[in-house]
C-alpha positions as CSV (number, residue, x, y, z in Angstrom):
1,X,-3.8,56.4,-165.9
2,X,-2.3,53.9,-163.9
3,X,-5.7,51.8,-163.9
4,X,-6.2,51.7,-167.2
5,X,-2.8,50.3,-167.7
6,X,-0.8,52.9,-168.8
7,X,1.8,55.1,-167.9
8,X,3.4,58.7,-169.1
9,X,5.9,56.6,-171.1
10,X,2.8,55.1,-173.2
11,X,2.9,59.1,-174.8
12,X,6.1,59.8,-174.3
13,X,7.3,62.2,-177.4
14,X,3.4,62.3,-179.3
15,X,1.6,65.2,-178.9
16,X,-2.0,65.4,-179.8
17,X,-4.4,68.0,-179.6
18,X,-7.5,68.8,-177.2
19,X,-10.6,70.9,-178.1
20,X,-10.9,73.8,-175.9
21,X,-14.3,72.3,-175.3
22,X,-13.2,69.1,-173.9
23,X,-9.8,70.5,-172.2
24,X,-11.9,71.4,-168.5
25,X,-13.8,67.9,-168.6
26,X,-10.3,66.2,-169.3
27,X,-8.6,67.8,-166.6
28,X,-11.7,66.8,-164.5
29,X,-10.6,63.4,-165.4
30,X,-7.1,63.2,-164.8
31,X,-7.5,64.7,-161.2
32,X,-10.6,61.7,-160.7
33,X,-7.8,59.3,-161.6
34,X,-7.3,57.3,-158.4
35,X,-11.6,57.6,-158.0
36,X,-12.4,54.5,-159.8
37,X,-14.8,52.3,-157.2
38,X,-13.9,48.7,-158.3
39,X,-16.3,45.6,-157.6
40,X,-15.1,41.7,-158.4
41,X,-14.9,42.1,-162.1
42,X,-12.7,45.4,-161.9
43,X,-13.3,49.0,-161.9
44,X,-17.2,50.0,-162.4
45,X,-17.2,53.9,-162.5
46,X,-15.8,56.6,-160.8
47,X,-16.9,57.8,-157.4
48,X,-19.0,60.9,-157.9
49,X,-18.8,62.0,-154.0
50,X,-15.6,63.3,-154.6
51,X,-16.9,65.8,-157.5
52,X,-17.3,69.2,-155.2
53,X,-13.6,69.3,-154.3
54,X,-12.4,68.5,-157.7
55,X,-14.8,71.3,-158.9
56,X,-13.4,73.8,-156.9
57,X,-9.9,72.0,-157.2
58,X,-10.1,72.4,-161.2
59,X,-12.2,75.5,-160.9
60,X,-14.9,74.8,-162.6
61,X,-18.0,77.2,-162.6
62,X,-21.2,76.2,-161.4
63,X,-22.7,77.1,-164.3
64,X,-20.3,74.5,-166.6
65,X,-20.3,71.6,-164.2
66,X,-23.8,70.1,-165.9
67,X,-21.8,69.9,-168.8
68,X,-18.5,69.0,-167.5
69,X,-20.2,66.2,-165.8
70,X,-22.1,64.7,-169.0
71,X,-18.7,65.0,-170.8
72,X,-16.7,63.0,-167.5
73,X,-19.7,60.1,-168.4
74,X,-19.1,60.2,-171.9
75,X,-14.8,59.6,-170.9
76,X,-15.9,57.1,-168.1
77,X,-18.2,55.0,-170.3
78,X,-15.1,54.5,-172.7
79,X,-12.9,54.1,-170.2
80,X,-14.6,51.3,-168.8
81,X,-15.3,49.7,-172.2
82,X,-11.6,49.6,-172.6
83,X,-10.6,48.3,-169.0
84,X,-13.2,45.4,-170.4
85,X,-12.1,44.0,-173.8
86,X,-10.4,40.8,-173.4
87,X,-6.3,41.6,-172.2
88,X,-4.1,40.6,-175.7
89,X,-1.5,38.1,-175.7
């Protein structure tokens, strides 16, 4: 989270929930968290090399990981629109 500017404190006391669908691509996520390749501008997607040990790190089944992985695209693609828009004053 740490790239993205926040920090455990951001959520500190909210709770919010996650559908059981997008709970294993989330987690996928969170442990890619330090994977973001970065160019001049800033971060510009996360490094898939590092996919088979978080698969078998967050257990994923080989028969889930096509979806998984469209999901992680679908979190990375906001994710960078957001590390994008203009930092407020």
């Amino acid at each position: 989270m740490g790239e993205l500017g926040l920090t455990e404190d951001d959520f500190a006391g909210q709770e919010f929930d996650v559908w059981p669908e997008n709970w294993v691509p989330l987690q996928v996520l969170s442990a890619m968290q330090t994977q973001w390749r970065c160019g001049p501008a800033g971060a510009i997607g996360l490094d898939y090399n590092v996919l088979p040990e978080i698969w078998r790190r967050c257990k994923v089944p080989p028969a889930e990981r096509d979806r998984v992985f469209s999901d992680l695209q679908v979190m990375e693609d906001a994710a960078l629109a957001e590390l994008r828009k203009p930092a407020s004053k």
